[in-house]
N, C-alpha and C positions, 0 to 999 in steps of 0.2 A: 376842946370837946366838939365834935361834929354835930349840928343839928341834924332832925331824924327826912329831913329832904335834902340834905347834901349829897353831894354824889359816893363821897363814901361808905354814905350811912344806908343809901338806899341802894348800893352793889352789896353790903354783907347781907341785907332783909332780901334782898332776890337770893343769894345763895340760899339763906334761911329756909324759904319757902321752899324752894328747891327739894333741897333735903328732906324737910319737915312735909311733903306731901300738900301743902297750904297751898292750894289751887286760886283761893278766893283771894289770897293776902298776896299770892304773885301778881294777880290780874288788877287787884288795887295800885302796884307799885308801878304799870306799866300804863304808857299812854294810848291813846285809841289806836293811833297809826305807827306803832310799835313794830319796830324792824329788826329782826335779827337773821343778820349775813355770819354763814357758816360755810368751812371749806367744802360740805356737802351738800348745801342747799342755803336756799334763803325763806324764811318766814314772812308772809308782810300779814298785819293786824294782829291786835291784842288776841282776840277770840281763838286766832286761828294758831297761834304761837301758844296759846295757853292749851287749847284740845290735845297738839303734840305732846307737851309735855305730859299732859295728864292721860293720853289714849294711846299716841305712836311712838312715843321713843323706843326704845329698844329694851332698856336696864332702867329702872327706875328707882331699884334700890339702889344709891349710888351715896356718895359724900363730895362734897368742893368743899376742902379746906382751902384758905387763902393762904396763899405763903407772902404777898405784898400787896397794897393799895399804891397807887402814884396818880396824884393831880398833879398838874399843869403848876408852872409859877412862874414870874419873873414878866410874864409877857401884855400885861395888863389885864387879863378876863376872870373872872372871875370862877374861882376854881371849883365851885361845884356844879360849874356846867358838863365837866367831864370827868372820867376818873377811868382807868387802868386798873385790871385787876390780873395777878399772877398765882395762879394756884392751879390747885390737881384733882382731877377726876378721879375717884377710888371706887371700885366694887364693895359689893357688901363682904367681902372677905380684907376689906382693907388693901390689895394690890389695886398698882396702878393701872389705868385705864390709859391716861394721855393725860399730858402736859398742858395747857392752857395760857393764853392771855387772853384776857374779853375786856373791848372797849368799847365804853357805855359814855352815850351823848343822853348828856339830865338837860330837863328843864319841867319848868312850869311845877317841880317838884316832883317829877315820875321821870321815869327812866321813856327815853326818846327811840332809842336804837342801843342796836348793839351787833358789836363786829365780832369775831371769835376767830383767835390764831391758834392753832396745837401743830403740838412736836410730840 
C-alpha cells in the first residue's frame, strides 16, 4: 500500500484535483517552486501553475483517467522520489483529447516538478 506522500499516491491526488476542480488541495500537493514543462509552454511557481489551471486553460471540464503508474527500481533511490504516470486526457463527452505521459520529481512530500510528453 502506498503512503499518502509517495509518489504515487501524490500523482493520482494531483489528477484528483484536477478533475474535482480542488484548486486549494492541487496547491497543497505542489511545492513553492513548482515546475511544469509542457510541449507548449513551461509554468514556473506553485501560484502561477495553479491560476492556469483554475483561470487559463483552455477546457476545464476534462477527465485524466490513469491507465499506468511506474516508479523507478533496481537502481538504489528510493522510489518515491519519482513516479511516471500514463494515462488520457478526455473531454466532458468522454472522447479523447491526447495521450499523455507526465513525470513528476516528489520530495519533501509534494510534488517538485513535472514534465508532460503527449502523442
Amino acid at each position: 500500500m502506498e503512503s499518502d506522500d509517495s509518489g504515487p499516491a501524490l500523482a493520482r491526488a494531483y489528477y484528483a484535483a484536477l478533475d474535482e476542480g480542488d484548486y486549494e488541495r492541487l496547491a497543497a500537493l505542489l511545492a513553492p517552486e513548482f515546475v511544469h514543462e509542457r510541449p507548449d509552454r513551461t509554468l514556473e511557481g506553485r501560484e502561477r501553475f495553479v491560476r492556469f489551471m483554475r483561470e487559463d486553460r483552455p477546457l476545464t471540464d476534462t477527465r485524466h483517467p490513469i491507465d499506468a503508474v511506474y516508479v523507478p527500481e533496481g537502481d538504489g533511490r528510493d522510489p518515491s522520489t519519482d513516479v511516471a504516470v500514463r494515462g488520457r486526457l478526455l473531454r466532458a463527452d468522454g472522447s479523447l483529447l491526447v495521450a499523455f505521459v507526465d513525470c513528476f520529481e516528489v520530495g519533501d512530500g509534494t510534488l517538485r516538478s513535472l514534465r508532460t510528453y503527449t502523442a
